[in-house]
C-alpha positions in Angstrom: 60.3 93.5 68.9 62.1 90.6 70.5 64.4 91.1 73.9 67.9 89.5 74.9 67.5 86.9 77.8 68.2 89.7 80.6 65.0 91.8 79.1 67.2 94.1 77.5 65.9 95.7 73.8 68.2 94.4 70.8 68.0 98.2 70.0 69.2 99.2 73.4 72.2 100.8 73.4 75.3 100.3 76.1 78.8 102.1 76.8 81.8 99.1 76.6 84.6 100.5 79.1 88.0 99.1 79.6 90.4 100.1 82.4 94.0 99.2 82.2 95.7 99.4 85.9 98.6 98.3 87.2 97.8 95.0 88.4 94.7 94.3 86.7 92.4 95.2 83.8 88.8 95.5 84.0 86.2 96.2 81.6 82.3 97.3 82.5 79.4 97.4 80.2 77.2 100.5 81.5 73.6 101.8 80.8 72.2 104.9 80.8 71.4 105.3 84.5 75.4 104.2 84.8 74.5 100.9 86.4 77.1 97.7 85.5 75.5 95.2 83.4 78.6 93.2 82.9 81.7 93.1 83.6 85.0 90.8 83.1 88.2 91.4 84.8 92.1 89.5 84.7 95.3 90.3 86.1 98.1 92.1 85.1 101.3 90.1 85.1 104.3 92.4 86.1 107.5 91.4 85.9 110.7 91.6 87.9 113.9 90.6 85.7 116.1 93.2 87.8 116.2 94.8 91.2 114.2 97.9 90.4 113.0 97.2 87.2 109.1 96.5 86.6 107.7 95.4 83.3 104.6 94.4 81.4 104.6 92.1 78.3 102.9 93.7 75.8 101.2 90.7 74.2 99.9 89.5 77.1 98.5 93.0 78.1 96.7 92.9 74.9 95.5 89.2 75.0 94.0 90.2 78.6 92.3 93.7 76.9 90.5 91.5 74.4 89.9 88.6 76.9 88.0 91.3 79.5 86.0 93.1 76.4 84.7 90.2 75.5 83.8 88.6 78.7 81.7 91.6 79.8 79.8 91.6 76.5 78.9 88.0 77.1 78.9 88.5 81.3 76.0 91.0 79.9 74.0 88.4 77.7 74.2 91.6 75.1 75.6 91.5 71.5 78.8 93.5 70.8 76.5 95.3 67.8 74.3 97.2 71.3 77.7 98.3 72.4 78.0 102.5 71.7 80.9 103.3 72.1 84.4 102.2 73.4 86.1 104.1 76.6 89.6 103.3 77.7 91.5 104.4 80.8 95.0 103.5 81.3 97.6 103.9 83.9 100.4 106.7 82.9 103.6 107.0 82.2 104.3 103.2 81.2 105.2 103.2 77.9 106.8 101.1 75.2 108.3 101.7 71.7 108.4 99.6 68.6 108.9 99.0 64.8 106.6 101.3 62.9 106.5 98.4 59.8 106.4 95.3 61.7 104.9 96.3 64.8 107.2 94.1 66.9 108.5 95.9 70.4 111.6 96.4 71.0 111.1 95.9 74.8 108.5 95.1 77.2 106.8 98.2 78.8 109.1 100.1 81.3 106.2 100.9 84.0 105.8 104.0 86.0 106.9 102.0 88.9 110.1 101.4 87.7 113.6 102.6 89.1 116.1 101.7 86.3 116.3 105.5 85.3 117.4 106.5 89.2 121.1 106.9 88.3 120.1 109.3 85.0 117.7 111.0 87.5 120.2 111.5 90.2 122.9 112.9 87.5 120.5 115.3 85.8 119.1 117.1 88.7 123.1 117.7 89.5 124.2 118.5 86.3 125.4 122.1 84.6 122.7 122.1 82.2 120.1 122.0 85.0 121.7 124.6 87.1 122.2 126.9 83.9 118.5 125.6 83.2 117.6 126.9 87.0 119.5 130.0 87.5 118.1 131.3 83.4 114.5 130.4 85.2 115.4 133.0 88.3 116.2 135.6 86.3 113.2 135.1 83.7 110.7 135.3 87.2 113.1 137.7 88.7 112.0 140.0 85.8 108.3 139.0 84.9 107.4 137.6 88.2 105.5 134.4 86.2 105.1 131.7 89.1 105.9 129.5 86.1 109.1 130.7 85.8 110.1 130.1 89.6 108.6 126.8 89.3 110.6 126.4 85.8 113.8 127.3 88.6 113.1 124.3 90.6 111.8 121.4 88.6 113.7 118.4 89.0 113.2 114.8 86.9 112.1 112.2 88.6 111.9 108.4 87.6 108.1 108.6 87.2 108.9 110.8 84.1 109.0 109.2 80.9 111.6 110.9 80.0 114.6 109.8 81.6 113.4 106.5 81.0 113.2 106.5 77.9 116.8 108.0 77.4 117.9 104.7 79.6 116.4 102.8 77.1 118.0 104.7 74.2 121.2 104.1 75.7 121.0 100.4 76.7 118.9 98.9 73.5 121.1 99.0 70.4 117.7 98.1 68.1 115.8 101.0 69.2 118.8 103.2 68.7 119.7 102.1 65.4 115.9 102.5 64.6 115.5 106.0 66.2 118.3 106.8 63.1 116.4 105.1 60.4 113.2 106.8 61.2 111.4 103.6 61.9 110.4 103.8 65.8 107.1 104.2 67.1 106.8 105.6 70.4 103.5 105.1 72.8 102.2 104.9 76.0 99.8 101.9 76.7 96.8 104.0 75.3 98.5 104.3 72.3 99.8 100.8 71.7 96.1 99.7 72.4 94.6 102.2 69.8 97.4 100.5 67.5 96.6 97.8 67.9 92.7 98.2 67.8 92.9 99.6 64.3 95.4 97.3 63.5 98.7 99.5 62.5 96.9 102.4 61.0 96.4 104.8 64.5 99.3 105.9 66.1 98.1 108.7 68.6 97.3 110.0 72.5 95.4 112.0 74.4 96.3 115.0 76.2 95.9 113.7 79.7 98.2 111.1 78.5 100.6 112.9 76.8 100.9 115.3 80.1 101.8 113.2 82.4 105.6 112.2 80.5 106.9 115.0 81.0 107.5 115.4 77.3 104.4 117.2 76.5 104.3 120.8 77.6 100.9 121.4 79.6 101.1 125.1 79.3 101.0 125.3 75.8 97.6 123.2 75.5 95.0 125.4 75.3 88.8 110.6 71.6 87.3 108.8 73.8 90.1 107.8 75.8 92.2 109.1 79.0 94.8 108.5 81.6 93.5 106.2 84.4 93.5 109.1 87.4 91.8 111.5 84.9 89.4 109.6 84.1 88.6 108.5 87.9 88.2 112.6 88.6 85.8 113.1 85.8 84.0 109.6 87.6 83.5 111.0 90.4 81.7 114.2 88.6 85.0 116.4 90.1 83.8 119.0 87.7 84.3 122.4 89.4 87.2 124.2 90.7 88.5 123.3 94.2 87.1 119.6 94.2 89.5 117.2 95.2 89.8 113.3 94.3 92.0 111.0 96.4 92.1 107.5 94.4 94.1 104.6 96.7 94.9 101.9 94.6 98.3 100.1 94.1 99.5 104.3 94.3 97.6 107.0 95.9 96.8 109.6 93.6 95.3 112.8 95.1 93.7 115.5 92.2 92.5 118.8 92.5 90.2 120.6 90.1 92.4 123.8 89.2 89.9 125.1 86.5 91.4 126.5 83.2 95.0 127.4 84.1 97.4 124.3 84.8 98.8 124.7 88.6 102.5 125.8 88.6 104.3 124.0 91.9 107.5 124.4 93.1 107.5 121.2 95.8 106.2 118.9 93.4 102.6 118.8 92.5 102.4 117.7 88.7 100.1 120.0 86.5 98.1 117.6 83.8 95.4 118.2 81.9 92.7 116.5 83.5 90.4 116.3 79.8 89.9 118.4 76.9 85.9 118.5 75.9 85.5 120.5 72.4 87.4 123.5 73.1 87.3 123.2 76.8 90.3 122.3 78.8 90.2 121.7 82.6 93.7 121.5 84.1 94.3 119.3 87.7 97.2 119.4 89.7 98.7 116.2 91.0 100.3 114.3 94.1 101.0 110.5 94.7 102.5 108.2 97.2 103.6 104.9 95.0 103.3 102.8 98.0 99.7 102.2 98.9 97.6 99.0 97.8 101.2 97.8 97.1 102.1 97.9 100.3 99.3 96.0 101.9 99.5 93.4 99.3 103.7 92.9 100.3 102.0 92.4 104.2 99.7 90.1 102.7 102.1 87.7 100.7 104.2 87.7 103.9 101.1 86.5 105.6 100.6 88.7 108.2 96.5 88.4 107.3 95.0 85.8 104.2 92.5 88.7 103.1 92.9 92.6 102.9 89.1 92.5 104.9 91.1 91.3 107.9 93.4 94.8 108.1 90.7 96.7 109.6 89.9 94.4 112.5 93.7 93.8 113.0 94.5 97.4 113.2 91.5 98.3 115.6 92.4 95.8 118.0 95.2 97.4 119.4 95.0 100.8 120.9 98.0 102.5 118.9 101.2 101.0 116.6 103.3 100.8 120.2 105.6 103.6 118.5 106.0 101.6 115.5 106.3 103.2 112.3 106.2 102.1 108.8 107.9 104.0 105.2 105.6 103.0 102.1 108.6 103.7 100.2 109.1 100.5 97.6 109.2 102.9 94.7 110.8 106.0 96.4 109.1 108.8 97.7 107.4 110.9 95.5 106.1 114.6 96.5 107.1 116.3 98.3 110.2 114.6 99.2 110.9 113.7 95.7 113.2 110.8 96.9 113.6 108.0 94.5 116.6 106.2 96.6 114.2 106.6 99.4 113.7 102.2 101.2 111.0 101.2 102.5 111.0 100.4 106.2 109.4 99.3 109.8 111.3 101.9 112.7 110.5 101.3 116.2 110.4 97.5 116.6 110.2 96.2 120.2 110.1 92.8 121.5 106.4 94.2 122.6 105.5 94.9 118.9 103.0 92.0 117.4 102.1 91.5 113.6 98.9 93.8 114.8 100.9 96.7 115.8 102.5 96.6 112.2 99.1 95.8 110.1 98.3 99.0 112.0 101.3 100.9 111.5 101.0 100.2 107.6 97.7 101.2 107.2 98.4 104.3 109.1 101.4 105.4 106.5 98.3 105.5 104.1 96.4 107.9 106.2 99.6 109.8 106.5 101.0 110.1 103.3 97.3 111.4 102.6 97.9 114.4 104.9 101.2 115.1 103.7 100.0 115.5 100.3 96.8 117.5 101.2 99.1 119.8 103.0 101.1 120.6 99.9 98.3 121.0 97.5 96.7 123.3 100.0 99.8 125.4 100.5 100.4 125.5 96.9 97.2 125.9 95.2 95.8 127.8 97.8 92.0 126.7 96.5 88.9 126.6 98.8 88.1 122.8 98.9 84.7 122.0 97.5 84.4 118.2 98.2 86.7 115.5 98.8 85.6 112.0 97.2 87.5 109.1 97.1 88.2 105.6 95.1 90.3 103.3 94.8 90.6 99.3 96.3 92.5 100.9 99.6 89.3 103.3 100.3 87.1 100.3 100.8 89.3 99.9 104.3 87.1 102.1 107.4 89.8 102.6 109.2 92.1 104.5 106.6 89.4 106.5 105.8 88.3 107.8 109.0 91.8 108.5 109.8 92.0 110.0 106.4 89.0 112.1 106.8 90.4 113.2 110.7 94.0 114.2 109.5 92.0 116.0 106.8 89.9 118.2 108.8 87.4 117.3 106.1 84.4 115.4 104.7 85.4 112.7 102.4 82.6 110.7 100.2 83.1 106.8 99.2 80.7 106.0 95.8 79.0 102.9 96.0 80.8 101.4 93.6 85.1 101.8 93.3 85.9 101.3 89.8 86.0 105.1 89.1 88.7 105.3 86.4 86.2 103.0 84.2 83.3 104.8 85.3 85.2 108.2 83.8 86.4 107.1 80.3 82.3 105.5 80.1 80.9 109.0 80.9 83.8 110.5 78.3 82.8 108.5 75.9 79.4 108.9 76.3 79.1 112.2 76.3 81.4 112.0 72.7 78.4 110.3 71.3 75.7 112.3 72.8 74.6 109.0 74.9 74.6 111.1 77.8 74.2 114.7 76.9 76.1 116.9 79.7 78.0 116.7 83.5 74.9 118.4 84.9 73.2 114.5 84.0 76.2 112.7 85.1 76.2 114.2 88.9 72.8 112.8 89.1 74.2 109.6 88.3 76.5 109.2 91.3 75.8 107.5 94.3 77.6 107.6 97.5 78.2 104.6 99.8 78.9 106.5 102.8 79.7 109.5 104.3 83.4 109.9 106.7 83.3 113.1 108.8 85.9 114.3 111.2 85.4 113.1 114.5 87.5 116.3 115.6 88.5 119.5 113.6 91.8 120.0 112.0 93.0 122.6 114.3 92.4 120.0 117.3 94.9 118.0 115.6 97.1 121.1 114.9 96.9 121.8 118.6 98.1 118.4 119.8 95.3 115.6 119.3 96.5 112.6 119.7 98.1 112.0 116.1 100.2 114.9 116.3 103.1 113.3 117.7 102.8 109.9 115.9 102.4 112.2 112.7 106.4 114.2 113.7 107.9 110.6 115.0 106.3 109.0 111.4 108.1 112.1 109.6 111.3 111.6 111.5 111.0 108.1 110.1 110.5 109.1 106.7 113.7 111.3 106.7 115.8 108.1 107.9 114.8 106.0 105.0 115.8 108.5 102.6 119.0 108.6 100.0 119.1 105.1 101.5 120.2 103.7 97.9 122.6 105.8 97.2 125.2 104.7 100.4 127.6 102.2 99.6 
């Protein structure tokens, strides 16, 4: 039986995964101890045509997804024919719309990042309809005492949502209007414009972990091979069981807890998703982000205040403190649980003592931060024991934010040896699909960790008055400045 050149069988089979981020896509082929045999990788080009607005082009998103599943194939010295199955991850709430018999868009994608909706936002949550929408909600928990019904009373939209978005887009492209009318639009996030185009025209579908994070699709009324990017990087990291908690810091932090079989209902702003649905087994997750993470070290970067993102953790430990600078992370808004999207980004506190060190320092520092604020809320709301804490992402390859992390936290956090977990998740997905790998129980024994970061003091120390606890109020009093900046004349 011959072998390819890396001593692989020609019956040997692999799992092709693709994940489609913001700023880049990246595709992995795995074997059956989960170990990278190839892999290919290319940026995503965003673009900028208005203040606020963020785009992708949708050819060149698909040119890159074909360029990255074929380089890995061939980075592999394997034959497409070995290759198992096909797992996809994508990031959420991006989406796109089209002509259903051409297949020609009728914009680029409107990302997650973008702010063009902020006006429609801002007028909804004031409107009559929403305060008729709030005060029927009161009653309806008043009566049945349903949490969903009090957190039904104090949903607000936010531009993250699909939904406003699209409206904007409904409003402002004449095309897609006119083919709304004629019954001619297709509609899809980037999942689904990939598995269009894959199957050239004939598939036009999603997934539920797709579908429930537009805030279109109804999570409490849901009882492939494919899934949302921070899905995907929870079942990577084998976040199986109830209470376990996944913090993933890319170009957004996204911070997940496992809420078992009932979707979480919040009232300060967690999103409940469907974090996968496995035969007739659905586990639910409960969701908080900060939009300003790898984003805002890569803004520091291209104004050179390092030439590589190694260089932040050196910078930021050579100085004893941010000399009472602080910095917002706010270049999309502020998501929960300010829910701010005319929230600016800013640097409060400057000094003629303050060097570029003391704000390297300060920026990594709004990571940590905007790390506790979000625990806080999920532990307030949820109200789960935490089981473990794991974390992925670019951002948690910097020391420093993690043991910061880890000592705000009061808690153990895990780093896997390898960061890519969003890929790692839609492989194991779609392996499991095709009985490659045969259940989780196998998949935890797959994971490796890199390295262990435990609090150097307790929680309560810092709840007491350690030494973050004032830089943590003078960091919040910062945040509260920056806010409804937009909306001032």
């Amino acid at each position: 039986m011959g072998t390819q050149r890396n001593g692989f069988s020609k019956r040997e089979s692999f799992i092709l995964s693709v994940d489609v981020g913001t700023t880049s896509i990246r595709c992995h082929v795995y074997d059956k101890s989960a170990s990278i045999r190839g892999s290919c990788s290319t940026k995503v080009s965003l673009l900028y045509p208005r203040p606020g607005w963020v785009e992708i082009d949708p050819e060149d998103l698909w040119k890159g997804f074909v360029t990255v599943v074929k380089g890995a194939v061939q980075d592999s010295g394997l034959r497409m024919c070995q290759m198992e199955s096909l797992g996809i991850s994508t990031q959420r709430a991006t989406f796109i719309t089209w002509d259903r018999n051409t297949g020609r868009p009728f914009h680029n994608f409107i990302t997650w990042q973008d702010l063009r909706a902020a006006d429609l936002v801002r007028s909804w949550n004031r409107s009559c309809t929403m305060k008729t929408v709030h005060g029927v909600m009161k009653v309806l928990h008043f009566l049945s005492r349903q949490k969903r019904f009090l957190a039904a009373s104090l949903v607000v939209f936010t531009t993250q949502h699909v939904s406003l978005r699209l409206v904007w887009a409904l409003n402002n492209i004449p095309q897609l209007r006119q083919a709304v009318e004629d019954g001619s639009c297709y509609f899809g996030t980037i999942d689904t414009w990939l598995l269009y185009k894959l199957t050239k025209g004939l598939v036009h579908a999603t997934d539920y972990s797709n579908a429930s994070a537009t805030a279109i699709f109804d999570s409490y009324q849901c009882a492939g091979h494919q899934m949302a990017d921070q899905q995907a990087a929870m079942f990577g990291e084998c976040c199986f069981d109830v209470g376990d908690v996944k913090i993933t810091m890319g170009t957004g932090t996204f911070m997940d807890i496992n809420t078992g079989n009932k979707p979480h209902t919040s009232v300060a702003g967690l999103y409940p998703l469907v974090g996968w649905k496995i035969g007739a087994d659905v586990v639910y997750l409960a969701e908080g982000n900060a939009a300003g993470t790898g984003a805002a070290i890569k803004w520091a970067q291209d104004l050179e205040f390092f030439s590589d993102v190694k260089e932040t953790e050196a910078i930021a430990t050579s100085v004893e403190d941010s000399d009472g600078v602080y910095f917002v992370p706010s270049f999309s808004g502020l998501q929960a649980p300010l829910n701010d999207p005319k929230a600016c980004a800013s640097f409060m506190g400057l000094k003629p003592s303050t060097t570029k060190s003391h704000l390297v320092r300060a920026i990594l520092e709004s990571i940590a931060f905007r790390n506790k604020q979000l625990f806080e809320v999920m532990l307030r709301e949820t109200r789960i024991p935490i089981t473990k804490i794991r974390a992925d992402g670019g951002v948690c390859t910097n020391n420093f934010i993690m043991q910061l992390t880890a000592d705000l936290l009061g808690h153990k956090i895990e780093r896997p040896n390898h960061f890519d977990m969003s890929c790692l998740g839609a492989a194991f997905v779609a392996g499991l699909g095709t009985g490659y790998w045969r259940s989780q129980e196998e998949l935890k024994k797959l994971l490796t960790t890199d390295q262990h970061f435990l609090p150097r003091r307790s929680k309560a120390d810092f709840d007491r008055g350690g030494s973050y606890r004032g830089v943590l109020q003078s960091w919040e009093r910062a945040l509260q400045r920056s806010m409804h900046w937009y909306s001032q004349p």
